[in-house]
C-alpha positions as a Markdown table, in Angstrom:
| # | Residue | x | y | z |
|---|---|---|---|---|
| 1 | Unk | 83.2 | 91.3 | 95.0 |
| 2 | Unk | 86.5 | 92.4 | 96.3 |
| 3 | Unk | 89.7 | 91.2 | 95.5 |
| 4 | Unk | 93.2 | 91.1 | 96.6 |
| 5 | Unk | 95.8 | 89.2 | 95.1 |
| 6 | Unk | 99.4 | 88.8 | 96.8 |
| 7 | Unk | 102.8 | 87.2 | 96.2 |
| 8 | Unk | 104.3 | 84.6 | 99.2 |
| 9 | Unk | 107.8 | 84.6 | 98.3 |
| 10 | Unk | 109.9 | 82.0 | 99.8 |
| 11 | Unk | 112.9 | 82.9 | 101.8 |
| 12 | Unk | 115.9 | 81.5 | 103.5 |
| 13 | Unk | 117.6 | 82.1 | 106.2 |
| 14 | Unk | 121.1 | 82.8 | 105.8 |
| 15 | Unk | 122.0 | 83.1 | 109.5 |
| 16 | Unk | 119.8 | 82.3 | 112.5 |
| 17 | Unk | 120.6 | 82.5 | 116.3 |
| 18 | Unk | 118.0 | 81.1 | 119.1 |
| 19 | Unk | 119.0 | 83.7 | 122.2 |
| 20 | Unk | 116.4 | 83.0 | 124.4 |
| 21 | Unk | 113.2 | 82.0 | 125.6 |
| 22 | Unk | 110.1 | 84.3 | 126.0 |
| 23 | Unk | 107.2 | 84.1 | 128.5 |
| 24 | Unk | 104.9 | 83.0 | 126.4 |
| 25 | Unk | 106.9 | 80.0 | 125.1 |
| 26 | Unk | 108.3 | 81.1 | 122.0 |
| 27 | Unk | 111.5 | 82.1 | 121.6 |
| 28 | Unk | 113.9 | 85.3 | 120.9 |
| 29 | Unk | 115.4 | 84.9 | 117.5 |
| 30 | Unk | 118.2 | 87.0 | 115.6 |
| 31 | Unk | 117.9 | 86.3 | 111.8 |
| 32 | Unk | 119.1 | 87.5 | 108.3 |
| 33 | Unk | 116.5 | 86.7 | 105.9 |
| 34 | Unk | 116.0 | 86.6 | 102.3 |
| 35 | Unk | 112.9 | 86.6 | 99.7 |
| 36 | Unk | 113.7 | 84.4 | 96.5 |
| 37 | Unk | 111.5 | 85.1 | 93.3 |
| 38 | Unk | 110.0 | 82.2 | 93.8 |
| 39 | Unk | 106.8 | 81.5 | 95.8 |
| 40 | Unk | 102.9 | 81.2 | 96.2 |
| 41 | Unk | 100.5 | 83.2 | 95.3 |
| 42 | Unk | 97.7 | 84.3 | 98.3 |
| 43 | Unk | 94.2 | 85.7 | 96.9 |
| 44 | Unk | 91.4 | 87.2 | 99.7 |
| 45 | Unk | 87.9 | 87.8 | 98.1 |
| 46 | Unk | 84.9 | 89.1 | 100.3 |
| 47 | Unk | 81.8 | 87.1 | 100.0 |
| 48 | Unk | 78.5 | 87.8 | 100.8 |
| 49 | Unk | 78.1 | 84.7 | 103.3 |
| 50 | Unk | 79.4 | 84.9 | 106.5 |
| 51 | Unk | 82.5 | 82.2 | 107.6 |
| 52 | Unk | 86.0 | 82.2 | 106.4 |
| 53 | Unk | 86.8 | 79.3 | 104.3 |
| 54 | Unk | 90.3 | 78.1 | 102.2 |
| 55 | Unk | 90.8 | 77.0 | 98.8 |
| 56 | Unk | 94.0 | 74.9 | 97.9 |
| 57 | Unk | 95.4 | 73.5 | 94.8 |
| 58 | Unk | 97.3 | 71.1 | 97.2 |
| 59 | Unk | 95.5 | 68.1 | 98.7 |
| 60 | Unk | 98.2 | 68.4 | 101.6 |
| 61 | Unk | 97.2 | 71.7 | 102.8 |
| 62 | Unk | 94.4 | 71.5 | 106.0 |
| 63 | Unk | 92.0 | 74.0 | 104.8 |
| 64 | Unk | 90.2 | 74.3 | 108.2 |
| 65 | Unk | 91.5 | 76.3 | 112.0 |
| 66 | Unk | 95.2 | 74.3 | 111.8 |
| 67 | Unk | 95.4 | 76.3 | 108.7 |
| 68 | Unk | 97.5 | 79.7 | 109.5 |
| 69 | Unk | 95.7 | 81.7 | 106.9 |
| 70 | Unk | 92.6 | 80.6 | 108.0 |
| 71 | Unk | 93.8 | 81.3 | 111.7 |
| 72 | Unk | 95.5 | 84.6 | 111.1 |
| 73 | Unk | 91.9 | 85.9 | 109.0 |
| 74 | Unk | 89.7 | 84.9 | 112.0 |
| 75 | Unk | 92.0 | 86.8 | 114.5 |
| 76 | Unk | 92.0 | 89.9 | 112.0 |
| 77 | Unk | 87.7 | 89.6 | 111.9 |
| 78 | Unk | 87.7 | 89.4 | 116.0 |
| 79 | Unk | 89.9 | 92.6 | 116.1 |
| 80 | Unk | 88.6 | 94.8 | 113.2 |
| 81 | Unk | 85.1 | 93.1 | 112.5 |
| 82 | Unk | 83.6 | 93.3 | 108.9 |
| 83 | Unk | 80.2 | 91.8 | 107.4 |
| 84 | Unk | 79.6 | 88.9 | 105.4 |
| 85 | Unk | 82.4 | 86.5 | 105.1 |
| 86 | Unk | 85.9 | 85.5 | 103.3 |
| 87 | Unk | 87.6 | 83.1 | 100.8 |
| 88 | Unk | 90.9 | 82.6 | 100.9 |
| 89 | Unk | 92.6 | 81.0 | 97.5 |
| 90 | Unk | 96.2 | 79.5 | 97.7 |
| 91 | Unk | 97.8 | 78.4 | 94.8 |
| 92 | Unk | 100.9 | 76.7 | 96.3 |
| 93 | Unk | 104.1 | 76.6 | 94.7 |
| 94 | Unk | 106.6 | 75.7 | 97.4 |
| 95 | Unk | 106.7 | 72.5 | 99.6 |
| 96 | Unk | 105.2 | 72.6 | 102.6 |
| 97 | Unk | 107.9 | 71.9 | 105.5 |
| 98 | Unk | 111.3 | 72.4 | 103.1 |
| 99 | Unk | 112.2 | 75.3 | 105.3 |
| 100 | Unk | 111.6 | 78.1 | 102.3 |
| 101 | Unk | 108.2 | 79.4 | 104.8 |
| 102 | Unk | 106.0 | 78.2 | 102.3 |
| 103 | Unk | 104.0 | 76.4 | 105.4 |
C-alpha cells in the first residue's frame, strides 16, 4: 500500500485586504501569511477498493462530500484518474473555525 504522510501547519494572517469581487463569487484578496509549528497532520493511503473515504480523530469533522479533503481528492481523481480507491487519515490538532486554517 502507498503512503504519504504531510504536515497542515496552521497560519495566521497578519494583514488581509478584501479588494474586490470575482465572477465567480469569490473574492480578490491581498494577504501576508504565516505557517506556525503547530498543526495537523494529513496521511493519503491507496487502497485496493474503489471510493474515497476520511478518517478523523475528531467527532466534529464531517467525514463525507462537505469535507474539503474529501472534496479536493475527488476533483483530483476526475482530472488525473487512478484505480482502486483512497483513505484519507486526519489527525487534528487545531480547532476547527479559530481562524489558524485548520478547517
Amino acid at each position: 500500500m502507498e503512503k504519504i504522510e504531510v504536515f497542515c501547519p496552521a497560519k495566521v494572517n497578519l494583514f488581509l485586504a478584501v479588494t474586490g469581487r470575482r465572477g465567480d463569487r469569490f473574492h480578490d484578496l491581498v494577504s501576508l501569511m504565516v505557517a506556525l509549528d503547530i498543526g495537523d497532520r494529513l496521511t493519503l493511503e491507496r487502497e485496493e477498493e474503489p471510493g474515497i473515504g476520511l478518517v478523523c480523530d475528531d467527532p466534529e469533522i464531517p467525514g463525507g462530500n462537505e469535507n474539503l479533503a474529501v472534496r479536493a481528492a475527488e476533483i483530483y481523481r476526475e482530472r488525473f484518474p487512478f484505480s482502486g480507491g483512497l483513505r484519507i487519515v486526519l489527525d487534528k490538532k487545531l480547532p476547527s473555525g479559530a481562524g489558524l486554517g485548520g478547517g
